[in-house]
Structures are given as structure tokens and as C-alpha cells.
N, C-alpha and C positions, 0 to 999 in steps of 0.2 A: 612191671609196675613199681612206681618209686613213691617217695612219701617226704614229707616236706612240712617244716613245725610252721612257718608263717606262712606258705600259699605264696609269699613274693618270689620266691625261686623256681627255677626252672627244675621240674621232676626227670625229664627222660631226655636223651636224644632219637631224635627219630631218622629214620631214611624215607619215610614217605609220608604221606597225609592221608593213612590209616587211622581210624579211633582209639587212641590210647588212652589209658587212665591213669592218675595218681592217686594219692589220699593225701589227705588234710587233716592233720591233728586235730579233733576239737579243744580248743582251749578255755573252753569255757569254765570259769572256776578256777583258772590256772592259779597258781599265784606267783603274781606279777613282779615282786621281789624280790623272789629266789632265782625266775630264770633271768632278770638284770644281772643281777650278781654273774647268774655262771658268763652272759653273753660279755659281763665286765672281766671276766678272767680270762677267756681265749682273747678279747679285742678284737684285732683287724679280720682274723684269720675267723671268724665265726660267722662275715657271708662269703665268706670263699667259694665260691658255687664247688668246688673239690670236698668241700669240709661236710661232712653228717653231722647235720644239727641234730636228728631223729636220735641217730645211734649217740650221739653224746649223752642229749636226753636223758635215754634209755638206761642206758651204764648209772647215770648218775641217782637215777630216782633207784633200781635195783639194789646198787648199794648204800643208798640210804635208808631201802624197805629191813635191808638185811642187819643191817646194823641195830634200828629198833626193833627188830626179831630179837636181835642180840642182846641188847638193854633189857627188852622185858624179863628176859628168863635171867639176867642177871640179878637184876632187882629183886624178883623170886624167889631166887635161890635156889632155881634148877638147873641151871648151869655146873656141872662139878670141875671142882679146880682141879683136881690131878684128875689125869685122863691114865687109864691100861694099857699099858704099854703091849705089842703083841711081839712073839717071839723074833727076836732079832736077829735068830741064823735064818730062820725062814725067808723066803724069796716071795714079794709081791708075785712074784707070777704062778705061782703055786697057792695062790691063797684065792679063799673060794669065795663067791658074793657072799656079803654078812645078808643076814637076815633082816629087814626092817620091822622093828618093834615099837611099841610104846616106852620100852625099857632105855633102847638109844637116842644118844643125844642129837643122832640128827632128824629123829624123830621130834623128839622135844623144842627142834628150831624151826623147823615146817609146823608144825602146831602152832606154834609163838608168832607165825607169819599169818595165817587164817587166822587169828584172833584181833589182828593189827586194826586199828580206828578209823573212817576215812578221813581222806586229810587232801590237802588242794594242794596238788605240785605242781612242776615247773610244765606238766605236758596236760593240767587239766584236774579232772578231780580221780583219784587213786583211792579204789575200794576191793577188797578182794572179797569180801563176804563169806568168809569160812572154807573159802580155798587159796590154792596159791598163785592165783593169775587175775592179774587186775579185771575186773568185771566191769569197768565204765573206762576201758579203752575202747574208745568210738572217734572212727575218722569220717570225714566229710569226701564222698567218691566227686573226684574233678573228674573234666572230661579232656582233653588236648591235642592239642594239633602244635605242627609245623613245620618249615620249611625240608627241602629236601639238605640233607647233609650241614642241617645247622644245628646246633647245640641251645638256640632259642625257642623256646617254646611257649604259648597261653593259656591256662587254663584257666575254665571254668565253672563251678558247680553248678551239679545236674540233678540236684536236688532229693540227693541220695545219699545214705548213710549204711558205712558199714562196720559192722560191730563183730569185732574180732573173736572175746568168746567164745562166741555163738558162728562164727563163718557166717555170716549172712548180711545182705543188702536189704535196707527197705525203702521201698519208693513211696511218697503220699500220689497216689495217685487220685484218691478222690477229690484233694483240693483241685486240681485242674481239672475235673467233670465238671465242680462247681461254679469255675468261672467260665466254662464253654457255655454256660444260661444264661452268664446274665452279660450284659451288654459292656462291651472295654471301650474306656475312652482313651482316645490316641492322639498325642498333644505334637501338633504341626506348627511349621513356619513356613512362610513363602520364601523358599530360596532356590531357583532353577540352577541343578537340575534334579536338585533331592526333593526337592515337594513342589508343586506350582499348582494354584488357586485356578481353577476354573468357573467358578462359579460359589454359588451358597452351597458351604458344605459339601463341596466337590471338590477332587483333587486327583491328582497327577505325578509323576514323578518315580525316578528311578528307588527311592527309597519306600514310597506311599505304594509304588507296585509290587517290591519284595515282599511288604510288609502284608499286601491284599493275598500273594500267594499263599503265603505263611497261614494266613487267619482262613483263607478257602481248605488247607489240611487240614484243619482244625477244628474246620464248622465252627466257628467262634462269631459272635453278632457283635460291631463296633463302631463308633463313631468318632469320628475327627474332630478334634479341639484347634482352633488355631491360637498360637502363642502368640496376642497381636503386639509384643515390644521386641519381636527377634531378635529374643536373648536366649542363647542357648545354654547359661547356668556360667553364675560367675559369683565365686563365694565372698560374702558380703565380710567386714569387721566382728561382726557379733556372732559369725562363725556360720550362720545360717544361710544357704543357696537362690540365686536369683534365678528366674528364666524357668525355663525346660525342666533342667534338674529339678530347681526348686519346685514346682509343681508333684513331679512325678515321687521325690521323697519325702513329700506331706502327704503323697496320696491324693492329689486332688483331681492326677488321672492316672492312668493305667501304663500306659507303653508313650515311650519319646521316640521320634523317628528323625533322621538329620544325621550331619557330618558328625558326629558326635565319638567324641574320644576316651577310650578310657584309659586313667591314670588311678594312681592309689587313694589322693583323695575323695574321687569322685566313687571308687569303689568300695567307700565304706557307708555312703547311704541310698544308693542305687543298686540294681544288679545290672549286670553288659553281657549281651547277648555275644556269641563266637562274631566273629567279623564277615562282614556281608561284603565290602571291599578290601581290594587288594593293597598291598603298603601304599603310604600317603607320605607326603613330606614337604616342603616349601618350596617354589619357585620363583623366580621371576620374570614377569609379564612386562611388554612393553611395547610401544606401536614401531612396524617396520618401516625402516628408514629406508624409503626412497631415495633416488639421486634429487636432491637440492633443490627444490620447485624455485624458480626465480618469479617474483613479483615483475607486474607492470615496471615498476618504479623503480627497481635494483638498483640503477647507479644512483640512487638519491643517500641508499645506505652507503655509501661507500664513507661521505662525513655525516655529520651528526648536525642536529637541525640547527643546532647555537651557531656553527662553522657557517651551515649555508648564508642564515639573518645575516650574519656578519659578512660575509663576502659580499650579498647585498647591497648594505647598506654601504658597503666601502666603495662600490660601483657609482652611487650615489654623491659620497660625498665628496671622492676624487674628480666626477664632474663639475660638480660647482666649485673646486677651490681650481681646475684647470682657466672655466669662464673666467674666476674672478681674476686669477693673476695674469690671463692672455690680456682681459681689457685694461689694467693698471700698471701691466710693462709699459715703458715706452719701446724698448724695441720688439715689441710683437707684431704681426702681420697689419691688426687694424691702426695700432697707431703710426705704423712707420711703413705704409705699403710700398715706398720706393725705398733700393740700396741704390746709394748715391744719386746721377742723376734718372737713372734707366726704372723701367717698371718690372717687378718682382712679380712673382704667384707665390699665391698662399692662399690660408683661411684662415677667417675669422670665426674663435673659438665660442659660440653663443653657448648658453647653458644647453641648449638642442644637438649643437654640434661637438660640445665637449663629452655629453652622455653617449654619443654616438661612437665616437672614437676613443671615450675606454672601454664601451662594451664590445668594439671591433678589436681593440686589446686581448680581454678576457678570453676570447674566442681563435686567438694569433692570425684576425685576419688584417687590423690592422686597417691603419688610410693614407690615401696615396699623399697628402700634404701632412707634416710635422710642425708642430710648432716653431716660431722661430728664436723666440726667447731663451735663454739660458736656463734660468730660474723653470720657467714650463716644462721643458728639457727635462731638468733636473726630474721634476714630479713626473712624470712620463716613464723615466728610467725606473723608478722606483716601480712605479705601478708595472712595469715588465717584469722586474725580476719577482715582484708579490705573485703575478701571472704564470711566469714559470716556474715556480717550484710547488705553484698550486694544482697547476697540472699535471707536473710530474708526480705529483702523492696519490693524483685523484685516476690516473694509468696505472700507476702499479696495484694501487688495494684493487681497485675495479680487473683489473688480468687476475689477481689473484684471486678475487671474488668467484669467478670462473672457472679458472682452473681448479677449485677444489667443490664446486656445484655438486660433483654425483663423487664427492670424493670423502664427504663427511664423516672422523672419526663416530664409532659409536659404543657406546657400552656394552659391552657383551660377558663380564666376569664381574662376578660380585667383591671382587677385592677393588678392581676400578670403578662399582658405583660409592662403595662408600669412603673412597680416597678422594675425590671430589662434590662439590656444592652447588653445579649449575644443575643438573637434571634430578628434581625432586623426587622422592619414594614415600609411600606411605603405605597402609594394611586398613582392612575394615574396624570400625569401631567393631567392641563386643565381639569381638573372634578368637576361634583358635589360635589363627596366624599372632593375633596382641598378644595372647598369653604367653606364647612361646617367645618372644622378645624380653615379654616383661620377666619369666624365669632365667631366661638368659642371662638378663641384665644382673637381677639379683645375684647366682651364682659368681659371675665377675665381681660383683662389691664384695661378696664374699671372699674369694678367696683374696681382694686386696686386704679387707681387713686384717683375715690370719698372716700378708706378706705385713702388715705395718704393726700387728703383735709380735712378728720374729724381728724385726728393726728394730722398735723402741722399747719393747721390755724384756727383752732377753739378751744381755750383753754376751755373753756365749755365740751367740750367732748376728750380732750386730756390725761386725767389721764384717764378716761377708756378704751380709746383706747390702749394706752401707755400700760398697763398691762397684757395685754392680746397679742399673737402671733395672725398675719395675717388670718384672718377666713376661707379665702377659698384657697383650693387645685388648684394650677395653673396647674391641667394635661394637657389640650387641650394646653396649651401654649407649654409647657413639648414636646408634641409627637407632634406638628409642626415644634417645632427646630430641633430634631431627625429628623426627615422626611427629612428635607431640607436639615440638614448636612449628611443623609445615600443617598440623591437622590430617585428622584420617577421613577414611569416609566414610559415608551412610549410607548406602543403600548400591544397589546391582546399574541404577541409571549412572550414577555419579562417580563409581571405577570407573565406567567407561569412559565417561568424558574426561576423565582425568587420565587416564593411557591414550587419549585421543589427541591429550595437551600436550602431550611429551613426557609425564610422569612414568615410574616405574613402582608398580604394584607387586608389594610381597603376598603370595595365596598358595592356599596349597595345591597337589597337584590336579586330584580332578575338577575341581572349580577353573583353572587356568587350562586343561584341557576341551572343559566346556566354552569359557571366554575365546577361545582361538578358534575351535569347529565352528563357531558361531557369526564371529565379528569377522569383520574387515579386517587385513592390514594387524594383525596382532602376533604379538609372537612370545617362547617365553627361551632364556638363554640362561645357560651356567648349569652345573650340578644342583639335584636339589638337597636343602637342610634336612636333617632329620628323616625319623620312619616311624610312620604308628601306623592304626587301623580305627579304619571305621564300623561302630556296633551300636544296634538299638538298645535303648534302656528301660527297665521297666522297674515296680517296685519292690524294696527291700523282700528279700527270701521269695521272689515270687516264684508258684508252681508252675508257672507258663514260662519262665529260660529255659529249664530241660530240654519242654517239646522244642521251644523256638532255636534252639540248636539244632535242636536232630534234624529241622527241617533246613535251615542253613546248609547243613554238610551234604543235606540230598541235592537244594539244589544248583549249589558247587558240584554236585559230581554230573549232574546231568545236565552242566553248561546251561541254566538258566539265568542263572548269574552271568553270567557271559554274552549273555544274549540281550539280556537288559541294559548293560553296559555299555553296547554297543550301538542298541538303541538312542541312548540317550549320548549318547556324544557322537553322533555320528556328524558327520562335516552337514554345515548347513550355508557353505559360501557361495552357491549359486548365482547369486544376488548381487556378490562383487565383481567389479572390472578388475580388469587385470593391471597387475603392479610394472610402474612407468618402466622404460629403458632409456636407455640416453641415445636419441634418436636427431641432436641436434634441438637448437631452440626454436620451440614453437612460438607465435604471433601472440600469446599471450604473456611471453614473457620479456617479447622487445617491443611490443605493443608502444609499450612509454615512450621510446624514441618517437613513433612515428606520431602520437600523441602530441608530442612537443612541436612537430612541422602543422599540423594538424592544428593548433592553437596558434602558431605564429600565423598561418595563411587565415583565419575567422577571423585576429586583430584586426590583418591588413585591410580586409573586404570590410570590416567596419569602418574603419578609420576613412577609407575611400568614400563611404557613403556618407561619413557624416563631414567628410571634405566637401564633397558633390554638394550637400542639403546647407553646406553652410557658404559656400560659394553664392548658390542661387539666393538666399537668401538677403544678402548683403550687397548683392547686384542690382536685385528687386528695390530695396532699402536707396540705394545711389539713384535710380532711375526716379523713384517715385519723388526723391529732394530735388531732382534737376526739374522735374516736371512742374515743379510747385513751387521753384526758383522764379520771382519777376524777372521778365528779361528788363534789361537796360541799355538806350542808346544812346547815343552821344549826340547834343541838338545838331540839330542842321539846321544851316541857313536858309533861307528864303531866296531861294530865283522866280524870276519873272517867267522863267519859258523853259518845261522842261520838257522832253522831248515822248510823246504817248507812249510809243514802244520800252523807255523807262519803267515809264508809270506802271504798265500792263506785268513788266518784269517783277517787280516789287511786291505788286498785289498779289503776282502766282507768290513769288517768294515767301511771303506772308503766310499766305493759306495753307503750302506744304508744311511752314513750321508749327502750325495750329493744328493739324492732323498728325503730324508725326516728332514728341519735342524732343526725344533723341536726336532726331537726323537735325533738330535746329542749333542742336549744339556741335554739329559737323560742316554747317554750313557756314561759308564767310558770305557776311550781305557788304555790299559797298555800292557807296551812295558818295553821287560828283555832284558837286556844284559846278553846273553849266555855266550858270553865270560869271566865276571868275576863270579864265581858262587857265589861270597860273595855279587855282588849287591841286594838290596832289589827291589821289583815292585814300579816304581814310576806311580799313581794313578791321572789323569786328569778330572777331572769332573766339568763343566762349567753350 
């Protein structure tokens, strides 16, 4: 059993995770003053976990009880100044125990010690009451645990007191009768997997089931409060606790259940139950990187949309300045179609066939006739080489684009998430995980500040300071600013979606162990920060931490804790497909190609049709003007005698052309004058 003046240090080393105890000074009444002063005279070395603070103490108030022994029988005047010398041949070891009387002075100094006033020292308040041994040396019995073969250990009070005088312990047992009556209220949050809301006043979860265990040993009658700001206590400016805590240390309920941590702050107006989980610490969580899903559209990423408009519109405008200069050469095809006297082949560049043959360019299919102008030429050449170097950019990023598909660096170490800016991080709002950043962070301003007090006002140490660049790495400072300026998040739907986005979420570990049994595609990578534990809190000096221990440690030993644990994280990915392999690309990912044939061949079959509907239309149009055209004929003469089988021919003539006036405009009518035989056939054809 070891003993310990602040309770902040570790009392024993342990080999196993047997019930050990320590004691706790009471300091009640100490005077706060005097042990400043001593802990100002050792300095460093006074938390030395080597160093007895107890036995310094101790020494220290003994002889100062001794020395006011000493003053008073001075002051008295029972003190004698010359002391009787005893015979100097004689040998202490031949001399025989004196007798203790009223008559000797070391009677008269133990007297002077029982008569002593009480007085408030450095371990508490110092009464001896007419004997010689402090009668209000009273320690507070902890209880402790930890690790195998480590030298850290936690304790905590088990609401016991032991008073030395007297050898004995006393426990308040009837305050914990008194609250097994009457009903505890138990202040919850909905956060799977430590509490989850089923219903009105129904609950769930691996901490709400410990907590049911616990309160079933105890026959204890209680009810759940839900925290509806899930804020688990976050100490405000004016010194006063938000959330959880804040409830439970105004007393407004009884027991807090949740991820909850204990630290020194929190342990001065809460009590913390021994730890129901196993060490905790940070991770990080992130979605797993598949090989490279390629989009429909992949090669459209290859340039950027401003690149494509622009090659566009360049397609565009190099057709119409080709039309305009083919037709205002003179030596181009349409103005000059013969060389010399022979005929030539060519084409004439219309603004249809100049968009044709840069976009047979674009493409290096090209047309079988060239322009033949210089000048044309000239723009031709140009528009080639614009052609080939744009294709040559748009084959390499695009191979490249593929070959690194299922090849994507990813972050896997926390020294490479926060060396770079493209893949965001963030933590829940009102969490552990912020706190620990935000102490982080402070610590780092801290110690810059004591590095920029040894630089600038200490010239003693300012040339070496001065030489040298700032020693330490401000990351924690780094990734809180980041955090703040990218936003955190609020709630259990909104990590997800934002680990689903590509973000990387700092949590600790069994939250990140639930988030991955649970989800899709999650994962968490790197060592984790830090180590603490998870304990329920209840209030100040309560009679219910004792039991709530003793049943903690039972049921750690009888793997019920373990059982819960496993309950509640146990893999729930059923639900998921399995994670892609590079199997070659699937149709949905060259889809786009054939998309693009797919939309040239719907152009054509329009195009065709509304070729077709404007053909006939325009036919119909020509037919119904010829129909509605007067015919006109050239007068004829007058004969005397023309011959019936004429006449007969004319009339059919006629009347075909009145039933059909298409075919009249295919027929040639000719009509002789018999009567001069020198007229020649005059020929009508419309």
C-alpha cells in the first residue's frame, strides 16, 4: 500500500489487475501557503514520480511539531541550560536505560508536544490532543488498478476513510441504502454505439447495458434523461460546465453515461467511475480507395471545358475564313477551274464544305481534294499543325489517365495527410476528438511563446536561439486551423457523407471501429494519437462510485464487458458488395465512346428525314405552280383544210394534258400549217 499527497500520481506498480489500494492525504484545511513554499523549494524534482512527497511532508511538519515543543519550554523556562554531564570513562554500552520521569527533560519535551495547539499544515489540519501522535491524520482509501508490468496506474475513491490513530476504515454505507429508494436519473445522448434511442424513454447501447447491469446488482430504480444538445461538457468562460457534466455537477441528475473522459479538470466536480473500456485514442477514418471508377465521359476530362468551347469554336471559325478566302482567291478552284488550257479537279470550298474538311482535319481523316490557292494552303497548314499537337496532348494525358486508373496514390500516414491540401479532414463538433486538438494546439503556442521569451528577452541565450530556426513543428496548430476554416461536423449522418466524399475524419477508436463494422467501403489507417479510458460519471462525493466500481471489476473478470463489446461492434457488412478488381473496363465506363456513334447515327437518320419531308415538300410546291401556270401558245394560222386525223390527234393531245399537267409539261405539241407547204414544225416544249 502506497500513499500519495495530491492523488495526481501514481501510488504502486502493479503485475496484475488485482485490487490494490492506496491512501490519499486529506487536505482539508491544509495550509495552502506553506506547502507552495516547500513544493517552491524542491521545484522540478517534487513531481518526480521517484520523489516522496508523503515522507517530505512528514519530516517536514515532525520537525516543526518538534521545534514548537522546543520554543514553548523555552519560553517557559523549563528548558535547563546546562545539561549533567554523565561519567565520561564510562562506555554507552555499559549504561543502562534511564528511567523516564517527570523530572527529565525528555519528559518535559513530549509533555510540551501534547500540550501543542491545533494548527493547519502543509498535509491537512495537525491535532495531537494531549498525546504525541497526530489524531486528525485521516487518508481517503483509493481503490487501483493497472496494466500488467506498467508503472501507470488510476485510482479512484471508494468512499472510504482511513484514520490512522485508530487503525481503522469506515465506510458510509447507509448513504447508498438511501439512494437504492429512491429513483437515479441517468443523463443520455443518442450516439451509436454508446446509447441509441429506441423509442420514448427507451434505450440501447453498449454503455445503457453496462450501466442496466450495474443498477440490476444494486436493485437500484432509474430513469433516463436524454441530453437533447449532445454536448458531453465543455467548460464555459465563467468557469461553469456545459452539457452532461454540467448537469450532473449542479445535480440536476444523477449518473452520465457516454464516451466520457476523465481528466483533472473534469475530476474536481464530477466523480469517474474505474473504466468500463479498454484504452482509447485517435484515429483516422477514411473511404477505401478502389481502382479509379472511369466516368461514361473520361476522355472529356482529359482538357478542361474552356479548352474544349475553344477548339469549337476554332473548328467554326477556321471554316468560314477557309469559304471566305477559297471564294475571293482568284486562283482557287471556283474561280480558276481550268490550268491553262486543259480542265482540272477540284472543290469548291462552300461554307458546308469548308466545315467538312476541317472537321475531317480535326479527326486526320482529311479530303481527298486540297485547296488550291496558296493563301488557303497556307490556313490549312496552320489548322494541321493546331491538329497535331492537339492530339498529341489529348493521347498522352488520356494513356495516362489509364494507366494510373487502379493506380491512385492514397493517404495512408498522418504525416502525408497533413503535408498536403487536396483531401480535407475534419472531427465532430463538441467532441473529445476537438478537445484534444484544441489542447494540442495550445500546448504548441505555449511552448513558442517560452521559445520567443528565450530569443527576445534573454540576451544570455539569444545568440543561440537566434541561430537556429523554431524547434518544433506546429502540426496540431496546422490541422485546427484547417478544421475550423473546412467546418466540422454535426451529427453521425454527416461523417458519413463526408468520408463518402473523400474527407478523412479524426475519431477515436471505438467510434471508428463501429463506423467500419458498420459501413461500406470504410477504413481507418496510421497509429492511433494518444491513450485514455472511458468512465461513467456521477455526482460530486457520491456513495454509488464505491459499489459502481466493485461491480465494474466483476464484470471485467467475468468477461461481460467483453461480451458487450463484441456485441456491439460486431461486423454488420452483409449488406455490401464486394470491393471492384481491375477486371478490365466495363461498358459503363467506354459507354461514352459508343454514346458518341450512337448520337452521330440519330443526327444522320434525322437529317435524312427531314431531307426526305423537305424534298417532297418542295416538289409538291413546283408541281402545284406548273399546274396553275396558264399554258401559252404561239397563234397559228388559219388553213383552209386540215387534215381530221390532225384534228382527232390535237384533241387526244389536249385532253391528256388536262388530266395529267405534269406529263404536259413533258410533251412537245406541234402544229403544221398545211396550207403553206414551205412552213417548217414550230416545236413547244415547256
Amino acid at each position: 500500500m502506497g500513499s500519495d499527497v495530491t492523488g495526481k500520481r501514481n501510488c504502486l506498480t502493479y503485475s496484475n489487475l488485482n485490487k490494490l489500494y492506496c491512501l490519499k492525504i486529506g487536505t482539508a484545511g491544509a495550509d495552502k501557503n506553506e506547502l507552495e513554499m516547500i513544493q517552491n523549494y524542491y521545484g522540478i524534482i517534487w513531481n518526480n514520480e521517484s520523489f516522496k512527497q508523503f515522507v517530505a511532508l512528514s519530516a517536514y511538519e515532525t520537525v516543526k511539531s518538534g521545534l514548537l515543543a522546543l520554543n514553548s519550554l523555552l519560553v517557559d523556562n523549563q528548558w535547563p541550560e546546562n545539561i549533567k554531564s554523565t561519567n565520561s570513562s564510562r562506555k554507552i554500552c555499559d549504561s543502562s536505560m534511564p528511567t523516564i520521569d517527570s523530572t527529565m527533560r525528555f519528559y518535559r519535551y513530549l509533555e510540551a508536544i501534547t500540550r501543542l495547539p491545533k494548527r493547519n499544515g502543509t498535509t491537512g489540519i495537525i491535532d495531537f490532543n494531549k498525546t504525541v501522535t497526530n489524531q486528525h491524520a485521516i487518508f481517503h482509501l483509493q481503490q487501483c488498478f493497472g496494466k500488467s508490468n506498467s508503472s501507470e496506474a488510476m485510482c479512484y475513491d471508494v468512499n472510504s476513510t482511513f484514520i490512522y490513530p485508530q487503525n481503522k476504515v469506515t465506510y458510509n454505507q447507509s448513504m447508498l441504502e438511501s439512494d437504492r429508494r429512491q429513483k437515479i436519473h441517468v443523463s443520455v445522448i443518442h450516439d451509436p454505439p454508446y446509447a441509441v434511442r429506441l423509442g420514448r424513454n427507451k434505450w440501447t447501447g453498449y454503455c445503457v447495458e453496462v450501466f442496466e447491469e450495474i443498477a440490476r446488482r444494486l436493485n437500484i430504480d432509474y430513469e433516463f434523461v436524454e441530453q437533447t444538445d449532445g454536448d458531453y461538457g465543455t467548460r464555459l468562460e465563467n468557469g461553469r460546465w456545459s452539457g452532461m457534466i454540467g448537469q450532473v455537477s449542479r445535480k440536476n441528475t444523477d449518473i452520465g453515461l457516454g464516451p466520457l473522459i476523465q481528466d483533472a479538470e473534469k475530476s474536481l466536480i464530477v466523480d469517474f467511475t474505474v473504466p468500463y473500456y479498454e484504452s482509447v485514442g485517435i484515429t483516422m477514418v477514411s473511404k477505401i480507395n478502389e481502382d479509379l471508377k472511369l466516368g461514361a465521359l473520361f476522355f472529356l476530362d482529359v482538357f478542361t471545358w474552356d479548352v474544349w468551347v475553344t477548339a469549337v469554336v476554332a473548328v467554326f471559325i477556321i471554316g468560314f475564313l477557309l469559304a471566305f478566302i477559297d471564294k475571293y482567291s482568284p486562283y482557287s478552284y471556283q474561280n480558276q477551274p481550268k490550268k491553262g488550257d486543259s480542265e482540272s479537279m477540284g472543290t469548291v470550298f462552300t461554307v458546308k464544305e469548308s466545315l467538312w474538311y476541317v472537321l475531317g482535319s480535326c479527326t486526320q481523316q482529311g479530303e481527298y481534294m486540297d485547296p488550291r490557292s496558296a493563301s488557303t494552303r497556307i490556313l490549312v497548314a496552320g489548322l494541321w499543325l493546331l491538329v497535331l499537337i492537339i492530339i498529341a496532348m489529348f493521347s498522352a494525358n488520356l494513356a495516362a489517365k489509364l494507366t494510373v486508373s487502379g493506380l491512385q496514390g492514397e493517404i495512408n500516414t498522418f504525416k502525408k495527410l497533413i503535408e498536403q491540401k487536396e483531401v480535407k479532414y475534419t472531427v465532430r463538433s463538441n467532441s473529445s476528438e476537438l478537445k484534444f486538438f484544441e489542447k494540442l494546439k495550445s500546448a504548441e503556442e505555449s511552448i513558442f511563446e517560452i521559445w520567443k521569451q528565450k530569443v527576445v528577452y534573454n540576451n544570455e541565450f539569444t545568440a543561440n536561439y537566434t541561430v537556429w530556426q523554431y524547434p518544433v513543428t506546429e502540426k496540431y496548430g496546422i490541422i485546427y486551423s484547417r478544421m475550423r476554416e473546412w467546418g466540422f461536423s454535426n451529427s453521425h449522418e454527416e461523417t458519413i457523407k463526408l468520408i463518402n466524399d473523400g474527407w478523412v475524419i479524426f475519431m477515436e477508436t471505438p467510434r471508428a471501429a463501429y463506423y467500419i463494422a458498420n459501413e461500406c467501403k470504410l477504413k481507418r489507417f496510421d497509429n492511433r494519437i494518444g491513450s485514455w479510458y472511458y468512465s461513467m460519471i456521477l455526482i460530486p462525493r457520491s456513495p454509488l462510485t464505491s459499489a459502481f466500481n466493485e461491480i465494474i471489476y466483476s464484470l471485467e473478470a467475468d468477461y461481460t464487458l467483453d461480451t458487450l463489446r463484441a456485441k456491439w461492434w460486431a461486423s454488420n457488412t452483409s449488406h455490401c458488395g464486394t470491393l471492384s478488381v481491375d477486371e478490365g473496363y466495363d461498358f459503363e465506363e467506354v459507354g461514352g465512346m459508343f454514346s458518341l456513334l450512337g448520337c452521330g447515327l440519330l443526327i444522320g437518320v434525322v437529317l435524312l428525314i427531314s431531307e426526305i419531308v423537305t424534298f417532297h415538300i418542295l416538289l409538291k410546291k413546283q408541281q402545284t405552280q406548273v399546274a396553275n401556270e396558264p399554258r401559252k401558245l404561239p397563234p397559228q394560222p388559219v388553213t383552209n383544210s386540215v387534215p381530221e386525223s390532225i384534228l382527232k390527234e390535237k384533241e387526244s393531245t389536249n385532253n391528256l394534258s388536262t388530266r395529267n399537267p405534269v406529263a404536259s409539261n413533258l410533251i412537245t405539241i406541234t402544229t403544221t400549217d398545211y396550207s403553206d407547204p414551205n412552213q417548217e414544225a414550230i416545236s413547244l416544249n415547256e
